[in-house]
N, C-alpha and C positions, 0 to 999 in steps of 0.2 A: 221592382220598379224604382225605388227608392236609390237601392243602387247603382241601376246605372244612371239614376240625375247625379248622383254623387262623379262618378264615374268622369258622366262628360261634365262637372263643373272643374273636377280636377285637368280635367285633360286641357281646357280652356284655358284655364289658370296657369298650363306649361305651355300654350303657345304663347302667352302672353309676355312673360320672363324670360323666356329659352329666346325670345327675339329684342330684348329691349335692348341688350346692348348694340345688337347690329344696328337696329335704329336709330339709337343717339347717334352712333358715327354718322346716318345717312342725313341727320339734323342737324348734326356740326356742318356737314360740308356744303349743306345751303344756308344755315344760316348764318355760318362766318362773313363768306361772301357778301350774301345780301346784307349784314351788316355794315359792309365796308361802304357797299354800295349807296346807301341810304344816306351815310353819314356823310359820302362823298358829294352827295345832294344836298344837300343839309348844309354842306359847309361852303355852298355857291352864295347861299343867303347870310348866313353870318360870318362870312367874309367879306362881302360886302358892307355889311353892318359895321362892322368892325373899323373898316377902311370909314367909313363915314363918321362913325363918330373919333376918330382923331383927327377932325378937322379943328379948325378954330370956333368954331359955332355953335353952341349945344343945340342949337335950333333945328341945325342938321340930322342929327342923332335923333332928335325925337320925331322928324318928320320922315325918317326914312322907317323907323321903328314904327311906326303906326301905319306905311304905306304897304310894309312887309305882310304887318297883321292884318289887313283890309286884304291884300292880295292872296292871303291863305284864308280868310270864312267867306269871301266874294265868288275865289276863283279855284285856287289850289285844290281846297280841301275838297269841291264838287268832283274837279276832273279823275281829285285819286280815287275818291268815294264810289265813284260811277264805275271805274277803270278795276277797281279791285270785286266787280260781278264777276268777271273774267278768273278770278280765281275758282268760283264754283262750277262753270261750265267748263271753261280749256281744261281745270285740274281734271276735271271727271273725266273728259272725252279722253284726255289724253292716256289715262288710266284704262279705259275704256279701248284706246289705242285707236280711234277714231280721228286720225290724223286731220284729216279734210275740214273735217266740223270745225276742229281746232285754228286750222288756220282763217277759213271764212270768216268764224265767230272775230277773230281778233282785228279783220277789216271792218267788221260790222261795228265795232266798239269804236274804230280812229274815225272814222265817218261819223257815228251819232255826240261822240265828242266834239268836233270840230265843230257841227252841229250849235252845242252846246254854248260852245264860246262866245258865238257873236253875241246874243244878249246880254253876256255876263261884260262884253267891249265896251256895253252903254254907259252899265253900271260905276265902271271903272272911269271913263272919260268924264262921268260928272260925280266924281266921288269928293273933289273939293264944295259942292255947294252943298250935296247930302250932307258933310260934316258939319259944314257952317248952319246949316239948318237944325240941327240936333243937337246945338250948343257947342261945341269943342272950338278949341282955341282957332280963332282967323289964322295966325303965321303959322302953326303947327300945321294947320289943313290945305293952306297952300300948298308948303314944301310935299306934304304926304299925295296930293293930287298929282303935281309934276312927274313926282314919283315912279306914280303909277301909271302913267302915260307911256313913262319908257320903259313899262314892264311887261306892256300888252305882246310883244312877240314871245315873249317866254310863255304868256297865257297859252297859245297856241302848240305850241313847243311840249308844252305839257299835257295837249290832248295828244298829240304823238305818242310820246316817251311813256305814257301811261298803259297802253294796252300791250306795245312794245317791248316792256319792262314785264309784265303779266307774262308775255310770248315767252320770254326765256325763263322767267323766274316756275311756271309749271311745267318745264320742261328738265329743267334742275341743271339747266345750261348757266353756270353764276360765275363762273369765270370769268365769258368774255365780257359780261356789263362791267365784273370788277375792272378789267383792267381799262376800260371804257373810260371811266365815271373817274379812276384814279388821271387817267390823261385829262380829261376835261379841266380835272381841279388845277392840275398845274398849270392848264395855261388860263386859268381863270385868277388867278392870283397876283400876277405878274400884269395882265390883262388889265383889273379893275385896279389894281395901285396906279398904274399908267393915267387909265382916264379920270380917276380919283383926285390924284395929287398934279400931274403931268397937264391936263385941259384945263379949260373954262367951266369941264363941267360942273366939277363939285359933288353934290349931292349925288343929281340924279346919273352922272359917272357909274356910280355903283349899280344901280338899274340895266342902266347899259351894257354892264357889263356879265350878269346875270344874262340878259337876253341873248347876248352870242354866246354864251358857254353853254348854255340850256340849249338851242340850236344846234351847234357842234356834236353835241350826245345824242342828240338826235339823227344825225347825219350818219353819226360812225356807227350808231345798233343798227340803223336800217342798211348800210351797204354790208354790213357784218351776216344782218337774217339774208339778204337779198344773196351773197354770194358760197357762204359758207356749207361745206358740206353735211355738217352736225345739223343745220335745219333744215335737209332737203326734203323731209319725209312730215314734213307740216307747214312748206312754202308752199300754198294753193295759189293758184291764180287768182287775180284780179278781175272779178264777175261781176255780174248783176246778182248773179245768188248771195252777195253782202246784203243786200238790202230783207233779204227773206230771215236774217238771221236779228236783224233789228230790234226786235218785238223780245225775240230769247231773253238778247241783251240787255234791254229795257227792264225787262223781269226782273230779273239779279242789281241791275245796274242800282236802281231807284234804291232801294231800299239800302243797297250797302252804302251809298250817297249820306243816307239821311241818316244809319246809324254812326256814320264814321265824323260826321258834320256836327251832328248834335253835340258827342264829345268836346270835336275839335270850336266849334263854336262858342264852348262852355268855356275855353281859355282864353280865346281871342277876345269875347266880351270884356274880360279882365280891365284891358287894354282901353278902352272905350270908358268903362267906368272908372278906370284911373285919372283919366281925363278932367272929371268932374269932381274929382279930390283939390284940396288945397296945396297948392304946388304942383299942379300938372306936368310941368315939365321932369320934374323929379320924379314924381308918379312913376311918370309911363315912360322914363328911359329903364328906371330898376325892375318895374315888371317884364319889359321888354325884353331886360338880361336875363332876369328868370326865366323867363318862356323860351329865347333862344335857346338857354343851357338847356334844359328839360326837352324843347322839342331835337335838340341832337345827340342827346342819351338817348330818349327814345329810338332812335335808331338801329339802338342793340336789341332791345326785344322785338321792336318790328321786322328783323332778323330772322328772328324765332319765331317771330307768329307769320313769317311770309314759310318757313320751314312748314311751321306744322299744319299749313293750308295745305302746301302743295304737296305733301305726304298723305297728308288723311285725302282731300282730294280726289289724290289719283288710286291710294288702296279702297277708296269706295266705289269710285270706278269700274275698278277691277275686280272689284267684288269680294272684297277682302277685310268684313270687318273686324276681325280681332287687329290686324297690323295696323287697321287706322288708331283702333284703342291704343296704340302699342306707339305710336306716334303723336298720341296728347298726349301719354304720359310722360314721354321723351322730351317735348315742349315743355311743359310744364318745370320738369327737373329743372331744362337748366336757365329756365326764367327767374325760379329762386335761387340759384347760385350768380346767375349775371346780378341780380337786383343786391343780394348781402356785397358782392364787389365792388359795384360803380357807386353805391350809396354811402357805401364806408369810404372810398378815395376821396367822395366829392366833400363829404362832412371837414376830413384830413385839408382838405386843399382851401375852405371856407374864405381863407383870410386875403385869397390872391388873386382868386379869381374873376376878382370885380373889375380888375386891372384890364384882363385881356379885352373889355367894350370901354371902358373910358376912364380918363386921367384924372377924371374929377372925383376929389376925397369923398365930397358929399354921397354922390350914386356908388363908390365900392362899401361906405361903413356900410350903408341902406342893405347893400345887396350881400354883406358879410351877415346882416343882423337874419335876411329872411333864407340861407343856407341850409338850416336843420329843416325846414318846410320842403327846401327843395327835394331834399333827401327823402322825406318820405311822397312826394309825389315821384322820385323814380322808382321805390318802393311798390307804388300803386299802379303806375304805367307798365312795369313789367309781368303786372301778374294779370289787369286787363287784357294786355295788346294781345300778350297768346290766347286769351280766352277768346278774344275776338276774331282771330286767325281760325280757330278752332269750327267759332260758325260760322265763318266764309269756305273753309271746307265742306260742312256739311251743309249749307245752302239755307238756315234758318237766319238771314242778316234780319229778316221782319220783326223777328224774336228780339233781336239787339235793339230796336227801333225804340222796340215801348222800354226796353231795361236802360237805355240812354234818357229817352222823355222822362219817367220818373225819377231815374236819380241826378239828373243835372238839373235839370227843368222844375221840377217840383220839389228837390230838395237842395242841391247844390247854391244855385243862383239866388234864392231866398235868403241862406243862412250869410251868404257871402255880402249879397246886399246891406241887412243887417247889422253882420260886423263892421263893415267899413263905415257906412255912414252912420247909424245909430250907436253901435259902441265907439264909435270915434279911433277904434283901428284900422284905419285906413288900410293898405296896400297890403300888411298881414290879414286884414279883417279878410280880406278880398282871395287872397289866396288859400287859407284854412276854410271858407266858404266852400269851394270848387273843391278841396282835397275830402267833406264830408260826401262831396256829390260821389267822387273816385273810386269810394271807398265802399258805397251802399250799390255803386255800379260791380263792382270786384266779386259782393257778397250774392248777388243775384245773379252774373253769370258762372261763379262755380257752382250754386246751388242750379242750375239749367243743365250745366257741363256733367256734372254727376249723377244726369237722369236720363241719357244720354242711351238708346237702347241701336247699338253699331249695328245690329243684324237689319235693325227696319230701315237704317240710314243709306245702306249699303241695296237694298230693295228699291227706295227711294231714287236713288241715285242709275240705277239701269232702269227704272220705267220711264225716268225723267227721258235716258237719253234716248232710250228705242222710242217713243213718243216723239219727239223731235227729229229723229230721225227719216221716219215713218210720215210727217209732215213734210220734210222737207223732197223726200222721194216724189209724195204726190202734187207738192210744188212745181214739180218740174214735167209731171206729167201732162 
């Protein structure tokens, strides 16, 4: 007896390696792409930023910087939050090879999205008085209102491009976004210097121009799913059966919302409490370049961890859990090879980078002085984001919910508060704050990730979907 537990533990242990290498290749070739892709998003916003604050105004620069960060914990981070359910059900089905489910689920998500937005349209139209009420600077809250006024079609834009982006990224289709998301950028670039430097607009220019390039990608994924032949086998028609698939949605949706929110919450507060430092405007232009940098390195792990969703995913699906194993470890690897890379360039690069957001001495020493910080929060973002990829694969985001709540909320935002105001370290205090939170967040989802039993995930994951299935057959009945 003895031996053969021996037997099949060795035999597990050679499906395990005997496949790793094939896997890293199959998480390079999604998660390069989706890397690009991300980044290519990423750089809609701080390219804009960028163009703003080399205006003549630092007024500018901080109001669009603070309109950016209200428009990603108001708007942004809900639609991606919600949008990234879709990784646990399409990856499964797809896996599953449940095509239909697949494509219905992903009209049921652009619907409950859109859904979604008009109240977050309120929030946003009266975001200059909510500031002015909460104390922050009168002109700072203006410019950031105006802002966000001409950001509201990208809102919508983005409950599109949200399930859309899901639809090819679990199907491991990462091509055509790449070369998508790479068009977009160039004519967003050209685009927003125009209305930037070229109009009356000024500021909100850059908004504007955010809003047609975000549209545009929008445009070109859907005539891409709508005519191409690589999606024909999960373009479902457009039914009333979305509406049945709502509720699925909502399951997954809510919760990856509010673990992905919590996080992203945890940095965007930063910004609000900068506010309330002395020299606000200094504050929260140099947190602002920190967060930009940080949020578009992130991009390389969100890479990886969109990789090792839609791998584990779909080998759960299919029923297959040692190759899902075999695919966080593949994540993993090269989450700490990306992380020792970009963290050592960006330490290297410290002295210059403050340059590319703004001309003023003051805001690059600042942002030369908080650079080793930055470093290790890409340290910490890369070894999170795949862990969180990881439970969007296997569909435990509630799990992430309370490991978010406790280490940002109850530890992070404390320690942060503290430093800045009561030790009198301001915008370090604030930042070393959040990287405690990062960091107790890192220690609890590998300790989760490593308890992790593939055979019952991979059980889980086919009663989930014959269960649903099984509902939706007598839906129709």
């Amino acid at each position: 007896m003895e031996d053969n537990l021996l037997a099949k533990g060795s035999e597990k242990q050679k499906v395990t390696w005997d496949g790793f290498g094939e896997e890293m290749k199959k998480i390079f070739w999604i998660a390069g792409p989706m890397a690009i892709v991300t980044v290519s998003q990423s750089l809609l916003q701080v390219v804009s930023l960028m163009m703003v604050g080399h205006l003549a105004d630092e007024l500018y620069l901080s109001g669009a910087a603070l309109a950016i960060s209200l428009a990603a914990v108001t708007g942004f981070s809900v639609i991606t939050g919600m949008a990234s359910g879709l990784e646990t059900i399409c990856g499964q089905a797809y896996g599953a090879q449940q095509y239909k489910k697949f494509g219905v689920q992903t009209y049921s998500a652009i619907f409950s999205l859109t859904i979604v937005c008009l109240p977050l349209t309120f929030i946003w139209i009266n975001m200059e008085k909510i500031l002015v009420s909460i104390g922050q600077d009168p002109l700072i809250a203006h410019e950031a209102g105006k802002f966000l006024i001409w950001l509201l079609p990208a809102l919508f834009a983005y409950a599109i491009m949200g399930p859309i982006v899901r639809y090819f990224q679990m199907q491991s289709l990462t091509l055509p976004m790449l070369g998508i998301s790479c068009v977009t950028l160039c004519i967003h670039i050209p685009l927003c210097w125009a209305l930037v430097f070229k109009t009356a607009l000024n500021n909100i220019g850059g908004a504007l121009a955010m809003s047609i390039s975000l549209w545009l990608n929008v445009i070109f994924l859907g005539l891409y799913m709508r005519y191409s032949p690589a999606c024909a086998k999960t373009r479902a028609p457009i039914t009333m059966e979305l509406f049945q698939g709502i509720w699925e949605f909502l399951r997954f949706a809510i919760p990856s919302a509010v673990m992905i929110c919590m996080e992203w919450w945890s940095f965007e507060l930063l910004i609000l409490l900068s506010g309330l430092l002395p020299n606000p405007q200094l504050e929260t232009s140099v947190l602002s370049v920190c967060l930009n940098t940080i949020s578009t390195l992130f991009a390389i792990p969100l890479g990886i961890s969109a990789a090792a969703s839609t791998r584990i995913s779909n080998e759960l699906g299919a029923g297959n859990p040692h190759a899902a194993r075999v695919a966080m470890l593949g994540a993993i690897s090269f989450a700490i090879m990306e992380a020792t890379v970009v963290s050592g360039t960006l330490f290297f690069c410290r002295r210059v980078f403050g340059y590319v957001f703004s001309n003023e001495k003051e805001v690059v020493d600042y942002v030369t002085a908080m650079a080793p910080l930055v470093c290790i929060s890409v340290i910490l973002d890369s070894v999170q984001g795949v862990l969180s990829g990881v439970a969007r694969g296997c569909g435990w985001q509630h799990i992430g919910v309370y490991v978010n709540l406790g280490a940002f909320y109850l530890c992070g935002i404390p320690v942060a508060a503290s430093l800045a105001f009561l030790a009198k370290m301001r915008g370090k205090g604030l930042w070393i704050g959040v990287q405690v939170g990062a960091f107790v967040q890192c220690i609890l989802l590998s300790t989760i990730t490593s308890c992790i039993d593939w055979e019952q995930q991979a059980m889980k994951a086919k009663k989930r979907l014959f269960n649903s299935e099984i509902s939706a057959d007598n839906g129709l009945v």
